[in-house]
BALOKOL-919092 format. One record per residue (C-alpha): residue in three letters; x, y, z; residue number from 1. Coordinates in steps of 0.05 Angstrom, whole numbers, always signed. Layout:
REM BALOKOL-919092
+------+--------+--------+--------+------+
| resn |      x |      y |      z | resi |
+------+--------+--------+--------+------+
|  Ala |      X |      Y |      Z |  NUM |
...
+------+--------+--------+--------+------+
***
This chain:
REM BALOKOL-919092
+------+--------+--------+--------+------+
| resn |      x |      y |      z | resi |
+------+--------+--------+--------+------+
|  Unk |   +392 |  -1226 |   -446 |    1 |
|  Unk |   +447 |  -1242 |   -395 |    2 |
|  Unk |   +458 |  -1301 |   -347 |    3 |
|  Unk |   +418 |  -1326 |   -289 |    4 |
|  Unk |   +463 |  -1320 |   -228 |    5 |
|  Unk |   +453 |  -1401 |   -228 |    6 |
|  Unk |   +492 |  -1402 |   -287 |    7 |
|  Unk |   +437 |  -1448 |   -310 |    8 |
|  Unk |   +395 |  -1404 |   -353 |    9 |
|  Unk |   +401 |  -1339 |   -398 |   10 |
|  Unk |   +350 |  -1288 |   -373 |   11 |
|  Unk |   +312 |  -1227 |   -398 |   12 |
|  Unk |   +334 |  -1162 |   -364 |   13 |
|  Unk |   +266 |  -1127 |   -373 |   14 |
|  Unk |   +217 |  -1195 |   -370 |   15 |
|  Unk |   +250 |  -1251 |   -332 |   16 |
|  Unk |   +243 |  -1298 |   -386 |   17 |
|  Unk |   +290 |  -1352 |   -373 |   18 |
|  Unk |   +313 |  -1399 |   -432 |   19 |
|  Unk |   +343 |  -1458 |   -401 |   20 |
|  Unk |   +400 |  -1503 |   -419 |   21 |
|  Unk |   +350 |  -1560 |   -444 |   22 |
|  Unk |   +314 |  -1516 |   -478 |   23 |
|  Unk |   +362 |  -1485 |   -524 |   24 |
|  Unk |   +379 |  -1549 |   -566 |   25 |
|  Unk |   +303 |  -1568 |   -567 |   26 |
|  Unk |   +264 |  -1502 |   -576 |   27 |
|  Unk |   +314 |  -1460 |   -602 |   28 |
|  Unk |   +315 |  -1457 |   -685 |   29 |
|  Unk |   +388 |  -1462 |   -714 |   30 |
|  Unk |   +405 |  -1392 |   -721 |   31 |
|  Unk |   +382 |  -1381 |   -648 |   32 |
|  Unk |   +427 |  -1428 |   -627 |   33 |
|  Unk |   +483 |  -1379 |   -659 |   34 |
|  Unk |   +452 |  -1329 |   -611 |   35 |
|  Unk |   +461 |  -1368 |   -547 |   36 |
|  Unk |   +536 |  -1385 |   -570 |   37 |
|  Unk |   +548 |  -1315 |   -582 |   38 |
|  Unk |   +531 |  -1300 |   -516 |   39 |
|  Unk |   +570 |  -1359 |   -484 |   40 |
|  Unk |   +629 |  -1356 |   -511 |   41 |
|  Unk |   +675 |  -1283 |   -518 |   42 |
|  Unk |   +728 |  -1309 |   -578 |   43 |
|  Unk |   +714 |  -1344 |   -647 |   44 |
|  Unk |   +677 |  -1407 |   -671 |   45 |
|  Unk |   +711 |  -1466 |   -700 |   46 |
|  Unk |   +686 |  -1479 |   -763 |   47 |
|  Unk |   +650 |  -1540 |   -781 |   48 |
|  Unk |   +674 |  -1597 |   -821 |   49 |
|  Unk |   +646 |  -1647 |   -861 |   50 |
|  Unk |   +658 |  -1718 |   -819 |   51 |
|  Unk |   +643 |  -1788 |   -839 |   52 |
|  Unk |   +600 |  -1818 |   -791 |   53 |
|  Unk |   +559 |  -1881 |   -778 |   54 |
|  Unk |   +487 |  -1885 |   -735 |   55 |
|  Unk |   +478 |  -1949 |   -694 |   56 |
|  Unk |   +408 |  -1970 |   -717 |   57 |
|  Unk |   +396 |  -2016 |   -650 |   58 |
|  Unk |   +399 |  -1958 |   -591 |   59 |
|  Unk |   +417 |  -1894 |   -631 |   60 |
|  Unk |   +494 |  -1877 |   -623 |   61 |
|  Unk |   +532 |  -1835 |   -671 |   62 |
|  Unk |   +608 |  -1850 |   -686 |   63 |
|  Unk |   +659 |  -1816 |   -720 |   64 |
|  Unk |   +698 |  -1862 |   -773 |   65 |
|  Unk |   +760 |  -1859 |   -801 |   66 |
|  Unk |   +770 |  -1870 |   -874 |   67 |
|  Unk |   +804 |  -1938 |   -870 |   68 |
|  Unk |   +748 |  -1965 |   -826 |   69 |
|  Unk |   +711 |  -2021 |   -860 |   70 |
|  Unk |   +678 |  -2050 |   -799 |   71 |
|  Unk |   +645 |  -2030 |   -729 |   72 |
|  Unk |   +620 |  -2055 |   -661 |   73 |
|  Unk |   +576 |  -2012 |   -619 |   74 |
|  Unk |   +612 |  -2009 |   -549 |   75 |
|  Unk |   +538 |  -1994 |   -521 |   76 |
|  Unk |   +495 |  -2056 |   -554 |   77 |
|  Unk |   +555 |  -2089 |   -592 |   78 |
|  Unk |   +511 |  -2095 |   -659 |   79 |
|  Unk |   +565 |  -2105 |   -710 |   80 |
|  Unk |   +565 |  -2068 |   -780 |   81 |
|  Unk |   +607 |  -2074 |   -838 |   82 |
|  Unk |   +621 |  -2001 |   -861 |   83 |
|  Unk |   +603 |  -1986 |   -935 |   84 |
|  Unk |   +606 |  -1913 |   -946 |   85 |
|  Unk |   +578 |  -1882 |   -884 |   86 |
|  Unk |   +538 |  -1814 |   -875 |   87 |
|  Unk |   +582 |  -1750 |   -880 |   88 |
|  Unk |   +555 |  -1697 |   -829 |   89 |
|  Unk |   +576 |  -1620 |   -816 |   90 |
|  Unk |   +607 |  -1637 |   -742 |   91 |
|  Unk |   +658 |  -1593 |   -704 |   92 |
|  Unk |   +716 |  -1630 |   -720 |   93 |
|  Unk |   +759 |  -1655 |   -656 |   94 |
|  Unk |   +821 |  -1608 |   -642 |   95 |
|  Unk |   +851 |  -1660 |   -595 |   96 |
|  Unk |   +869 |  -1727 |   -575 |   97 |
|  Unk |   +878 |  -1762 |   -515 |   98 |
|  Unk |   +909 |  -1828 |   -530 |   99 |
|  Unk |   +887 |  -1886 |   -486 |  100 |
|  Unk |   +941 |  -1903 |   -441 |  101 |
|  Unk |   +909 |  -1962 |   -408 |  102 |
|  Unk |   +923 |  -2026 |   -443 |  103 |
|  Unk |   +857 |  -2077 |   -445 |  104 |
|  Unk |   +896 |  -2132 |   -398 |  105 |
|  Unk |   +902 |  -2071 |   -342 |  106 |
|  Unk |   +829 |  -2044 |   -354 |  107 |
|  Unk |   +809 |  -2120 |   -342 |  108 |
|  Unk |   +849 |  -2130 |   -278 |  109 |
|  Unk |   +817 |  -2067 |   -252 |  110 |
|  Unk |   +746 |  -2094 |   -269 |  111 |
|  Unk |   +760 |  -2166 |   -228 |  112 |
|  Unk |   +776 |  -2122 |   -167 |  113 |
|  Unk |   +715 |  -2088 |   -181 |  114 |
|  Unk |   +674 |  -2152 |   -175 |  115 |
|  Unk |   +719 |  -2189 |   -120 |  116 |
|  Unk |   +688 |  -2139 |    -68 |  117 |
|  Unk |   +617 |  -2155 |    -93 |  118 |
|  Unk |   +570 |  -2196 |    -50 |  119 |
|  Unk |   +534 |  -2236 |   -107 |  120 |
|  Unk |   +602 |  -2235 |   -154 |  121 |
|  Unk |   +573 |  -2216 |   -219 |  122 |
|  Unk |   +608 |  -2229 |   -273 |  123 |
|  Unk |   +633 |  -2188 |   -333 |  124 |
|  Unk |   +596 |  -2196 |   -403 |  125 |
|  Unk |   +639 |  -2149 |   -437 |  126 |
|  Unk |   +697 |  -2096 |   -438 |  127 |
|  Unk |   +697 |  -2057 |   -505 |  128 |
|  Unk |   +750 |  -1976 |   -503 |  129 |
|  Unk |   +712 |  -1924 |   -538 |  130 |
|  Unk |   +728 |  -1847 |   -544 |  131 |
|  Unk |   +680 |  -1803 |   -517 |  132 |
|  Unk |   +670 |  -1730 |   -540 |  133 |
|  Unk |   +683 |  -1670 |   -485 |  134 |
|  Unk |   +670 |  -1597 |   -492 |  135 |
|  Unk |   +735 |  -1566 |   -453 |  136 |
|  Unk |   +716 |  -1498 |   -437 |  137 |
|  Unk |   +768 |  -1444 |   -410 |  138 |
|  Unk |   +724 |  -1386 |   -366 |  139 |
|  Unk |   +747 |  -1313 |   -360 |  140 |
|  Unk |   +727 |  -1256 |   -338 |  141 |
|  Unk |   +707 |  -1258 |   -255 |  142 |
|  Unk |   +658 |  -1268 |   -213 |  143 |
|  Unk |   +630 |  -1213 |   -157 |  144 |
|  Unk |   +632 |  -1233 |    -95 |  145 |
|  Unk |   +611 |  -1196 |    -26 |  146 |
|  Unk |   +605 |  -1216 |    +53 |  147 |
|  Unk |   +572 |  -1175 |   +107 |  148 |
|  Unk |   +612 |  -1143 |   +145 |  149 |
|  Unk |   +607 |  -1163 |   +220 |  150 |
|  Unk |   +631 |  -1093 |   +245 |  151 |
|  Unk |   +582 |  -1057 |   +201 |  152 |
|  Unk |   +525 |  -1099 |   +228 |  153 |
|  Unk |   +536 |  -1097 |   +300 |  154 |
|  Unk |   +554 |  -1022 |   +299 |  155 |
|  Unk |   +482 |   -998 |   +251 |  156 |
|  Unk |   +449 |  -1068 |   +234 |  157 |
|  Unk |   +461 |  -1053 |   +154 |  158 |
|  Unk |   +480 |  -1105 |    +99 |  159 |
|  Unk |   +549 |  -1058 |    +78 |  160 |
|  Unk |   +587 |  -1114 |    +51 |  161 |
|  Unk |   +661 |  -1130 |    +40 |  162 |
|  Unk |   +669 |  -1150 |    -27 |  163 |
|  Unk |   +712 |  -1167 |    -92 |  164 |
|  Unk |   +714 |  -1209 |   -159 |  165 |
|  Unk |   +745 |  -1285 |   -161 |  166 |
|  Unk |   +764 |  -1313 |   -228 |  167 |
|  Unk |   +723 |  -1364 |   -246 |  168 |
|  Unk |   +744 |  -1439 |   -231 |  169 |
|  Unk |   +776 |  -1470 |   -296 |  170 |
|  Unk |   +785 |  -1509 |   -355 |  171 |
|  Unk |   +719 |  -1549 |   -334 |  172 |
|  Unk |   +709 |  -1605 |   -377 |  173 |
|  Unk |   +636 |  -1627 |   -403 |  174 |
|  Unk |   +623 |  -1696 |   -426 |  175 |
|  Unk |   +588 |  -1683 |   -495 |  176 |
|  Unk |   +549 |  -1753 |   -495 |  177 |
|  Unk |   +477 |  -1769 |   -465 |  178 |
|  Unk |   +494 |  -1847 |   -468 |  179 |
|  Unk |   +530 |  -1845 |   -406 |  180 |
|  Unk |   +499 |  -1854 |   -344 |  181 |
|  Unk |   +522 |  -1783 |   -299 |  182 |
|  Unk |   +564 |  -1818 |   -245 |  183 |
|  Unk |   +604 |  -1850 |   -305 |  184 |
|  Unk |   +610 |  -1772 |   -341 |  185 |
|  Unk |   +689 |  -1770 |   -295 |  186 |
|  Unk |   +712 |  -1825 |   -326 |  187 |
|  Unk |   +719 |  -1788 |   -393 |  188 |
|  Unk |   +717 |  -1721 |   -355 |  189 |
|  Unk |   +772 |  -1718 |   -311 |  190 |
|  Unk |   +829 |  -1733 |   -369 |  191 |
|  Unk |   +903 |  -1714 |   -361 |  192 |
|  Unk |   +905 |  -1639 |   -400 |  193 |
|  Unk |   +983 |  -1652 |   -404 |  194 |
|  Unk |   +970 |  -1716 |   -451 |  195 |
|  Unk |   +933 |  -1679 |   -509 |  196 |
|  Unk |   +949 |  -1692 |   -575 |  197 |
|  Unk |   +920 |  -1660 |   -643 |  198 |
|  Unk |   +878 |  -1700 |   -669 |  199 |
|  Unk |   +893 |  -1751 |   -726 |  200 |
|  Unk |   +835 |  -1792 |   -751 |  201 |
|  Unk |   +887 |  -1843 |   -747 |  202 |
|  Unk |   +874 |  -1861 |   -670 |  203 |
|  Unk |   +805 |  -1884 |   -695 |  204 |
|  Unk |   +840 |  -1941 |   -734 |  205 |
|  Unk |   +829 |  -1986 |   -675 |  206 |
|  Unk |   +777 |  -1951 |   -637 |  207 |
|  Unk |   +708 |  -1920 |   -644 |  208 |
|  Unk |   +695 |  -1845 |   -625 |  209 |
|  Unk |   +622 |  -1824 |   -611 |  210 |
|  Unk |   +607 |  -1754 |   -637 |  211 |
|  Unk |   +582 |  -1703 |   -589 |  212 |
|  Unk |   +502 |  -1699 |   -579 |  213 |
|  Unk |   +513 |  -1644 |   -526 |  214 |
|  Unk |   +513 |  -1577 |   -568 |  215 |
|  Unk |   +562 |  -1540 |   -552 |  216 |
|  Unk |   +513 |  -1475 |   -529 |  217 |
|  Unk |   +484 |  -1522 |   -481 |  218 |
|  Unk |   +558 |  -1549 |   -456 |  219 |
|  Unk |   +572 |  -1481 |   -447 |  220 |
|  Unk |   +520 |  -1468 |   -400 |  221 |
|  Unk |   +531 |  -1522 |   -356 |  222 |
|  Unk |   +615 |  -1504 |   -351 |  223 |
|  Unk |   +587 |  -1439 |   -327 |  224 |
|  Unk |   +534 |  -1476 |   -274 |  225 |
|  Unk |   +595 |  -1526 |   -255 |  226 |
|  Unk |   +654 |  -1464 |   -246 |  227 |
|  Unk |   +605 |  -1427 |   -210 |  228 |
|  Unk |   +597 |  -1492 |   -157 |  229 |
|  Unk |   +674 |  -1491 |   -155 |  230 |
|  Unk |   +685 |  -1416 |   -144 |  231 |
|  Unk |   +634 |  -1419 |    -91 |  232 |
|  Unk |   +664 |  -1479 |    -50 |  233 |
|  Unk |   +736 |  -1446 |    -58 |  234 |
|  Unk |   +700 |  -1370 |    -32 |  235 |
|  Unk |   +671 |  -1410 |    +22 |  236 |
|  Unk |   +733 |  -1418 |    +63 |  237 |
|  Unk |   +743 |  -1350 |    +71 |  238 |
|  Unk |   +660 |  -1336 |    +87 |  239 |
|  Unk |   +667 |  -1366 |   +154 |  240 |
|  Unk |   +599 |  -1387 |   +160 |  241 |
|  Unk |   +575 |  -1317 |   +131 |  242 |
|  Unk |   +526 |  -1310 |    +81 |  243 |
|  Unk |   +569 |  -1306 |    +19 |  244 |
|  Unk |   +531 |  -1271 |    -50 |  245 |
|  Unk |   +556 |  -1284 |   -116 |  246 |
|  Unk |   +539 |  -1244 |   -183 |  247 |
|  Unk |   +557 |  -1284 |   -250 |  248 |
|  Unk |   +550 |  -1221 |   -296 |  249 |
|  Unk |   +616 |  -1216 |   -313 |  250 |
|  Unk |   +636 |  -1286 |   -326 |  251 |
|  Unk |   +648 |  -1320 |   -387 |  252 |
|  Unk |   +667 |  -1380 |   -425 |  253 |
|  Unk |   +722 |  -1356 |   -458 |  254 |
|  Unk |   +742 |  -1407 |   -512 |  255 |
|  Unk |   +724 |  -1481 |   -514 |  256 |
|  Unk |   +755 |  -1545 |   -557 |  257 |
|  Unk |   +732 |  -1608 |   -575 |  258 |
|  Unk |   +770 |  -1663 |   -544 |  259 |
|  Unk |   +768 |  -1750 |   -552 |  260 |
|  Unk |   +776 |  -1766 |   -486 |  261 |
|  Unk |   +793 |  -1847 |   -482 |  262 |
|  Unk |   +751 |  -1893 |   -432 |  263 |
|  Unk |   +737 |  -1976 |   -425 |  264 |
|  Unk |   +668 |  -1989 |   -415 |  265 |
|  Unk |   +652 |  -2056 |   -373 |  266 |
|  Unk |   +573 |  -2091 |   -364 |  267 |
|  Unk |   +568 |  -2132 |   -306 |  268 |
|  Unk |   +518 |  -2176 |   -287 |  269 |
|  Unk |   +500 |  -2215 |   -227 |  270 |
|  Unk |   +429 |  -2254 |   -215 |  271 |
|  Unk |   +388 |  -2193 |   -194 |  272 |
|  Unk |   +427 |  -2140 |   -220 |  273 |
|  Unk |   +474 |  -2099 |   -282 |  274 |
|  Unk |   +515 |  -2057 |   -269 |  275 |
|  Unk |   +556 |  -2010 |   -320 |  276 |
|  Unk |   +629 |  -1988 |   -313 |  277 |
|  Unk |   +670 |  -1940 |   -338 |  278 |
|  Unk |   +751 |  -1935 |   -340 |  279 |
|  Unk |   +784 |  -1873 |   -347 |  280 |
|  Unk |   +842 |  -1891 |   -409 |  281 |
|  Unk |   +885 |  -1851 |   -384 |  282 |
|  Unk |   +885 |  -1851 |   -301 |  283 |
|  Unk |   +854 |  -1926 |   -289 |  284 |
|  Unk |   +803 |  -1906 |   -246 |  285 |
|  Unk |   +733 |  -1936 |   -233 |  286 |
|  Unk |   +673 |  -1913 |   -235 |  287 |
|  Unk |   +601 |  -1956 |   -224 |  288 |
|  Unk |   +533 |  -1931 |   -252 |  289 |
|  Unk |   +496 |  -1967 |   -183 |  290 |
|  Unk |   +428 |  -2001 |   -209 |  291 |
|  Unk |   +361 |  -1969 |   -178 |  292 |
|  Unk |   +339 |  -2002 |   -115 |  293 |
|  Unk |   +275 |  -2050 |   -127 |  294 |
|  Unk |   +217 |  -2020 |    -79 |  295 |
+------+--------+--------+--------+------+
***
């Protein structure tokens, strides 16, 4: 098998059988899914560890604890639990840190200018920092790229093409939690690299952590799907308007790490309408999942 040239998909060479990126955490048994991370990434696996860990029984999160946590509030409902013992899971451990930079009076400030511009001023119910999981993903290898050549066609109306390779666009970072709405994922996605620590179960002293639900052959998929958009846009300036053909054969994800990226999360509420925020902990900026317009 080998990649779609979506990125989105591994694919049969001889059938066509695609096996998408939803499909390999559902369908896929456990020692397939060693397969499909074979294939997407070229250099070793991390090796699991065992992680104490705590299930929200009211919507479903998972949070990693530290061992001198004795109590919890679930940043997504904000059911409170006293911590006894916790389960201990096999997890991939976190290999870095991003400490929130952001104190809780700025991430508030931000929110009220949030809701000044509003129409029906909501108001905010509550502000609670959590760290979310991200896959960051380093790509290698290039991607095949070829134009048609406007001499060649006007001289014998063939498809000879200029061409070349284009490494792929990278580190891409992939938000490794389905509780986020996706125009909150760059609040936790687009973290300052430069700010990394290793990790130290310490920084969850004060703060919860959610542990990843995106597997990490699934992440890896999607960093290919979302370099491949960014190669594409940055190819496009020299295309000229030309028809410009990419071939993803020889791209890979190279190496990936589990990163704790900080981020506030806000509810607001007005008469008609909640809305859910997220601040990035380390840069201060704002994003808004917007409610669904009522028909």
């Amino acid at each position: 098998m080998a990649y779609a040239p979506d990125g989105e998909a591994l694919q049969c060479d001889h059938c066509g059988t695609r096996l998408g990126v939803g499909s390999s955490a559902a369908a896929v048994a456990p020692e397939d899914n060693d397969f499909v991370l074979a294939l997407a990434t070229a250099r070793g696996h991390a090796h699991p560890t065992h992680s104490r860990t705590l299930a929200c029984s009211a919507c479903g999160a998972h949070f990693l604890l530290a061992a001198e946590t004795l109590s919890l509030n679930c940043p997504y409902c904000e059911a409170v639990y006293t911590v006894e013992a916790g389960d201990v899971q096999l997890l991939e451990a976190p290999e870095a840190i991003v400490p929130i930079a952001l104190p809780e009076s700025e991430a508030h400030r931000r929110v009220r200018a949030w809701i000044e511009g509003r129409k029906q001023a909501p108001r905010l119910e509550r502000l609670l920092g959590i760290y979310l999981p991200v896959w960051l993903m380093e790509m290698g290898g290039v991607i095949d790229w070829s134009l048609p050549s406007p001499e060649r066609r006007t001289r014998v109306g063939g498809e000879e093409a200029e061409a070349g390779t284009e490494p792929p666009a990278g580190p891409i970072a992939i938000l490794a939690s389905h509780r986020l709405a996706p125009q909150l994922a760059p609040a936790a996605e687009d973290f300052d690299a430069g700010r990394m620590e290793p990790f130290d179960p310490s920084f969850l002293a004060s703060w919860p952590a959610e542990t990843y639900s995106l597997s990490l052959a699934d992440a890896a998929l999607r960093a290919r799907q979302r370099s491949l958009e960014l190669t594409t846009q940055r190819l496009a300036v020299r295309a000229h308007g030309q028809k410009l053909s990419l071939r993803t054969a020889r791209m890979v994800v190279d190496s990936y790490r589990l990163i704790l990226a900080p981020v506030w999360l806000a509810t607001v509420r007005s008469r008609e309408t909640t809305t859910e925020l997220a601040i990035n902990g380390s840069s201060g900026e704002l994003y808004a999942a917007s409610p669904p317009r009522r028909s």
